[in-house]
N, C-alpha and C positions, 0 to 999 in steps of 0.2 A: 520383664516381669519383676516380680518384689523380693527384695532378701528377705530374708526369716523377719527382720525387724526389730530393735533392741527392746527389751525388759526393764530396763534400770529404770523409768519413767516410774512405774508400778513399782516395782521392787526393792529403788534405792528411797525413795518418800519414807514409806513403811520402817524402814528399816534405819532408816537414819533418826527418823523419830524415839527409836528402839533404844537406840545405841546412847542420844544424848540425855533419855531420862532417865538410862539403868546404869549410864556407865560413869566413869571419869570424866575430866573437862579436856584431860587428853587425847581422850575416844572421840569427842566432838571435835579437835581440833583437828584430828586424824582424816574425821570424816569430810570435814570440810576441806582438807588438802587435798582429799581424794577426788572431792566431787569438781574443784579448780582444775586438777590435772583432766578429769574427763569433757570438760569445757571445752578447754584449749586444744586437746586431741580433736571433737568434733569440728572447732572452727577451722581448724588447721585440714581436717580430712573433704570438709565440702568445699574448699577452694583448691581441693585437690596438689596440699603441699605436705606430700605422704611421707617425708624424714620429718619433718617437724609432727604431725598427729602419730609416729610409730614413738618418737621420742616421749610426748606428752601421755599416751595410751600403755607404756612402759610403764612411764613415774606413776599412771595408776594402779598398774597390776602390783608393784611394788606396794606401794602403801595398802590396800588391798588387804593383803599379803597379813598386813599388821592386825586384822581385824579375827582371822584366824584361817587354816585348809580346807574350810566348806563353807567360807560365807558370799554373801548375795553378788556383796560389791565385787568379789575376785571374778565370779561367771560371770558375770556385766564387762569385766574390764577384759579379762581373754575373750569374749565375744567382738570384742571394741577392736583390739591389736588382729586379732584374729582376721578382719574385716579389710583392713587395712593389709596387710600383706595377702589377703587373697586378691584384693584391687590391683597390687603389682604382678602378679603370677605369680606368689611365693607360696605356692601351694600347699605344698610338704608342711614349712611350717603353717599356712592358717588351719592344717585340717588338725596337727596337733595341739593347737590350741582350744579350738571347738571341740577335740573331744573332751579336754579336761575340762571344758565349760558342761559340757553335758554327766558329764560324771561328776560335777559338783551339785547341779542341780538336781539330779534325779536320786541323790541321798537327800537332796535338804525337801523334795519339795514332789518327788518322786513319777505322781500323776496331773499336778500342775502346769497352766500353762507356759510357764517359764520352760521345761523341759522341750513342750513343744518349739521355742524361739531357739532352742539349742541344736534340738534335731532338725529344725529347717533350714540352719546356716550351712550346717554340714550336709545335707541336701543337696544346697545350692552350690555349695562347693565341686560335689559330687559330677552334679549337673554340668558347671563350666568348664569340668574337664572333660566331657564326654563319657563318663562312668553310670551311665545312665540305670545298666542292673544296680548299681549299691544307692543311687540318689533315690528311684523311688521308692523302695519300702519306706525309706525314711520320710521323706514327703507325705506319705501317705499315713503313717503311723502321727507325725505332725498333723496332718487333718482331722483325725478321728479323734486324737487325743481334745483338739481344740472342741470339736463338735460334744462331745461328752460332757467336758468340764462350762461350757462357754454356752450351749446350745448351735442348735444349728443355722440361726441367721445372726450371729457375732460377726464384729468386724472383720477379728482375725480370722476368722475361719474363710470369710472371702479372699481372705491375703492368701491362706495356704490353698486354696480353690487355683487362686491365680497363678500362683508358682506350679502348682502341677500341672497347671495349662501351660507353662512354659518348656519343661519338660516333654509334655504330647507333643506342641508341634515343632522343640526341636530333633525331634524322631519322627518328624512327617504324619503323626498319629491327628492328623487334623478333625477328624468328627470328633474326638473325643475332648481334642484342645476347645475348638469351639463350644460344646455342652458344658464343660467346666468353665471356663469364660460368660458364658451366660447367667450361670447360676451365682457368679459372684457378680457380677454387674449385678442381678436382683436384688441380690442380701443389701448392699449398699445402697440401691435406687430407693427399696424400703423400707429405709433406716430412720428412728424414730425422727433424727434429725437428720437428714442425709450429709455427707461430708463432700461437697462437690470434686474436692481435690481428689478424693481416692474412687469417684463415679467416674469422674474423666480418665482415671489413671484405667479402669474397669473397658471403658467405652475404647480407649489405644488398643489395648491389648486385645481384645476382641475383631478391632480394623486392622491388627495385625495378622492375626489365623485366616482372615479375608487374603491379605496382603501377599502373605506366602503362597497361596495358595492361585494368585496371580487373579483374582477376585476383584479386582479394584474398583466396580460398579458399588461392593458392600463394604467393601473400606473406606471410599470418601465421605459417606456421610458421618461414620462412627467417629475417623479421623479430625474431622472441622468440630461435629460437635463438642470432642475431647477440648479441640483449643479454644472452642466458643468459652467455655466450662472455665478452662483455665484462667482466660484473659480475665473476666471477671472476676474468680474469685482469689487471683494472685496479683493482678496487675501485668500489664505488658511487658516486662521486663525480667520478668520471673525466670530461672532455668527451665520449669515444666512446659513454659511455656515455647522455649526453644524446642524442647521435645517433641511438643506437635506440629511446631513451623516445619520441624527435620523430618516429620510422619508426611504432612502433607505436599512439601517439596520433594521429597523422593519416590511418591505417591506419581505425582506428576510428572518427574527427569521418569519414571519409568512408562510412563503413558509418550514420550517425546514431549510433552509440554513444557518444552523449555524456557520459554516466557515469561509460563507462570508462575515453576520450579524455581528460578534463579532469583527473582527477589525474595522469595520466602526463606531458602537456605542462607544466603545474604543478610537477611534481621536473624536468623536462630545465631550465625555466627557472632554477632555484633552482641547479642544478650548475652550469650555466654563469654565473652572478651571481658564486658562489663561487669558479669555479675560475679564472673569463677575466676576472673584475672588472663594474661594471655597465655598461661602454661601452663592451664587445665588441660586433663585428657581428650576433656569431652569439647573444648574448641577442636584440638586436632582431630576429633571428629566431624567436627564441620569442615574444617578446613578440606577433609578427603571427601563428602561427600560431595560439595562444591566443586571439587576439581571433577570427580569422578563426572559432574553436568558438563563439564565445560570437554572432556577428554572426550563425551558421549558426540559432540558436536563438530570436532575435531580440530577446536580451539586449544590446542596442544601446548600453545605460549604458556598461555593464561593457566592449566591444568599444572605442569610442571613443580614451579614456585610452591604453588599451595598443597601437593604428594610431598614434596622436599620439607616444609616449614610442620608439617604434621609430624614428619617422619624424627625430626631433629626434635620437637617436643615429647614424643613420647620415648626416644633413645635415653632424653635428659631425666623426666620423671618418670616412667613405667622400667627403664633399664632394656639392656638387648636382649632381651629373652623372652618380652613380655608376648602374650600372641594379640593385643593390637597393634604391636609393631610389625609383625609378620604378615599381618592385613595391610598395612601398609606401604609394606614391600610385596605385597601382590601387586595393589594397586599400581604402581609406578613402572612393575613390569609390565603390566596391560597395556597402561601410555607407550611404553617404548614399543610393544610391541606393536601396536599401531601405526606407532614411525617406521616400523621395518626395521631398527635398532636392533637385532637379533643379539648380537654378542652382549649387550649390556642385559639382555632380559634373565638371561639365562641362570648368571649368578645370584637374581633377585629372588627367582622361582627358589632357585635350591636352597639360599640362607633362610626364607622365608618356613619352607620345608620343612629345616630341620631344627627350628625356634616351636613350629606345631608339633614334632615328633620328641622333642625334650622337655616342653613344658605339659604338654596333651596327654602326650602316649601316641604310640606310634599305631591307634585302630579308632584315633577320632576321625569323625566326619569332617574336620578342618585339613587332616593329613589328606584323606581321598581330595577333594578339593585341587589341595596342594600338588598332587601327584598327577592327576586331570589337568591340570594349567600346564604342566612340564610336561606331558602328554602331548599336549597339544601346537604346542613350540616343537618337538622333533618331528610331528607331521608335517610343519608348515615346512620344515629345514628338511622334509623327506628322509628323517632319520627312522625308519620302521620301526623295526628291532626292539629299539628303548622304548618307543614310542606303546608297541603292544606290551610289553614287560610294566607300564608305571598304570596305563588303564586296567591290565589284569588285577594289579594292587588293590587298584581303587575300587575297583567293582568287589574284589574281597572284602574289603572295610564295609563300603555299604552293606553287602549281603549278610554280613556281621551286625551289623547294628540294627541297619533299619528291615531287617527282615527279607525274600526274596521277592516281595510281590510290591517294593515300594515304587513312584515314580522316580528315582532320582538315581537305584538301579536300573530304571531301564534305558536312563538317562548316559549309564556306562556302558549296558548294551549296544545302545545305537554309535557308541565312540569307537568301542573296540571293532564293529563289524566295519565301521570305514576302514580303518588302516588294515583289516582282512583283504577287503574289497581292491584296497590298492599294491595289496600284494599276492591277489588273484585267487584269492581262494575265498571263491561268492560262494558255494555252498555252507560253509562254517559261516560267513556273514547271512546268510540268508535264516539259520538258526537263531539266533542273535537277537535279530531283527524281529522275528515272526515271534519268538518272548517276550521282547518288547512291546510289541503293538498288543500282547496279553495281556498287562500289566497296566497298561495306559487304559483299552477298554476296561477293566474292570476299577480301576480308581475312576472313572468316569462314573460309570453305576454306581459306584458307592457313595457319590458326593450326589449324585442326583438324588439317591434313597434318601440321604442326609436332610437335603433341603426338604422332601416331602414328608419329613418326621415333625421337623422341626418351624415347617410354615414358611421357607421359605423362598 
């Protein structure tokens, strides 16, 4: 889904106009140093060479700085650095930066939409760490604010539409992820002019709440036509356009359509080499979903290499603590565990662990996750014991987060009653289980209601 989105487009024009007819010729010069140094930060931050755009997005908040403690450019520029260390996992500081961006705005400008761009970074911050009580009132308060001041089929209001659809479904809240999904695809499909790039981006994330939700009958189409969208109005070579190659090939490595999967993941890698350079994040994205097809096949050679060359690019640029490195060191446990590799998996689960548990907090859904994978490796070693102690964990987190009636508790349900099962006490499994299968029936019901609200 969409970060908050920057302001200085609207904000820094205005204002720089302000500046060079009321001020000095060294206010202009000021401004125009400032607005160099946020250049150089963006170019630097979309090819994803994040010391050089922290460098550059510094020298703006400095200069900034000069203009005076409540003006436009300084909330623009800690929005900017702010965005940038949240990209690395540097959490702590982007959220103190976003707050002083938002306490800058909402003296200068109070009920304006700039506050809203403020409260949705921090949102979205919220969001990536799993803090989901404090992200969305803010999300929310970001929507309402936009709908007020902007109306209620503004762009941005689709944008803040979309980010709290990202939110519902990463809390499994899928009716409601898809109803907010829709209503922003609307705002945009009805737009005086429509913007196809942000229809397609509307049309992904929507074949997304499909996706999770293991739908893929209602994701394919959304999905192709997202890239139909793109290729035209970016050209083939575009990153977004890799975004959809990567929607629709993992679309497919999860249907087994390996075939069809493999050259499409294959061209997203290849645009993104091209377009972000080879030490982008989002290559080593490729690069793992790629292996992740080939692991899936039990083309193990081929898988390897390309878990290792992800892994070694984002140690390089995200640093070892980032959690898509920790993703990546699942991954490569999975491969080994596949080979029967046991001793090598095991230290990849725990690092992996405890990078989700330092930079997350130790009651995100990426920890349970985590603790389920290392779960499941002392089943296969016949270790019980641990094995029941890391699922009880997990199923804590979830019933924490995503409520008692989610499927992805019952998904811990059915894990903890096996290793019961294998240590003989079927009736505590037999409980387990008969919750479980409560839980599935009624997420069943509800998606059925869903579709017969909604038409579909």
């Amino acid at each position: 889904m969409n970060r908050g989105g920057k302001y200085d487009v609207l904000v820094t024009v205005a204002t720089t106009v302000l500046v060079c007819f009321a001020a000095t010729t060294t206010s202009c010069v000021s401004t125009t140093r400032w607005q160099e140094c946020v250049n150089a930060g963006d170019a630097a931050n979309k090819q994803g060479r994040y010391a050089e755009a922290e460098k550059s997005y510094s020298a703006a908040v400095k200069e900034s700085e000069k203009f005076g403690p409540q003006d436009a450019h300084l909330a623009t520029s800690l929005n900017d650095l702010g965005e940038v260390y949240q990209d690395q996992g540097r959490y702590a500081e982007a959220e103190a930066l976003y707050k002083r961006s938002l306490q800058i705005s909402q003296k200068a400008w109070w009920n304006d939409p700039a506050v809203a761009s403020s409260l949705n970074n921090l949102g979205d911050l919220y969001q990536e760490q799993g803090k989901f009580s404090e992200a969305e009132p803010l999300l929310k308060r970001a929507l309402g604010m936009r709908e007020k001041a902007l109306g209620p089929n503004h762009s941005d209001v689709a944008t803040s539409l979309s980010n709290l659809a990202g939110l519902c479904f990463h809390q499994g809240r899928y009716a409601e992820a898809e109803a907010l999904c829709k209503r922003s695809l609307k705002i945009r499909q009805e737009a005086w002019r429509p913007n196809d790039r942000d229809v397609a981006t509307s049309l992904a994330n929507l074949g997304t709440v499909y996706y999770l939700q293991q739908n893929y009958a209602q994701a394919d189409p959304l999905y192709r036509r997202a890239l139909q969208m793109r290729e035209k109005a970016l050209g083939p070579n575009h990153p977004d356009v890799a975004d959809s190659l990567e929607d629709v090939g993992t679309l497919y490595y999860q249907q087994k359509k390996y075939a069809q999967a493999e050259p499409l993941l294959k061209r997203a890698l290849q645009i993104r080499e091209k377009a972000l350079g080879p030490n982008h994040p989002n290559v080593g994205l490729s690069l793992s979903e790629l292996a992740d097809l080939y692991d899936d096949q039990g083309k193990y050679a081929e898988a390897e290499p390309l878990f290792k060359r992800s892994l070694e690019i984002e140690e390089r640029v995200l640093g070892v603590n980032h959690p898509a490195l920790a993703t990546s060191l699942n991954n490569l446990a999975v491969l080994y565990k596949h080979q029967g590799r046991y001793a090598e998996v095991e230290p990849l689960y725990k690092r992996s662990l405890q990078i989700y548990e330092k930079t997350l907090g130790p009651n995100h859904l990426f920890v349970a996750t985590s603790l389920n994978n290392l779960a499941r490796l002392y089943v296969l070693e016949c270790r019980y014991s641990k094995a029941e102690a890391l699922y009880k964990h997990s199923l804590q987190i979830r019933e924490k987060v995503l409520g008692p009636n989610n499927p992805d508790v019952a998904t811990s349900l059915e894990n903890l009653s096996e290793v019961l099962r294998k240590t003989n006490r079927e009736a505590e499994a037999d409980k387990l289980e008969l919750r479980a299968r409560a839980i599935r029936i009624k997420a069943d019901l509800d998606s059925a209601d869903t579709n017969k609200d909604t038409g579909n």
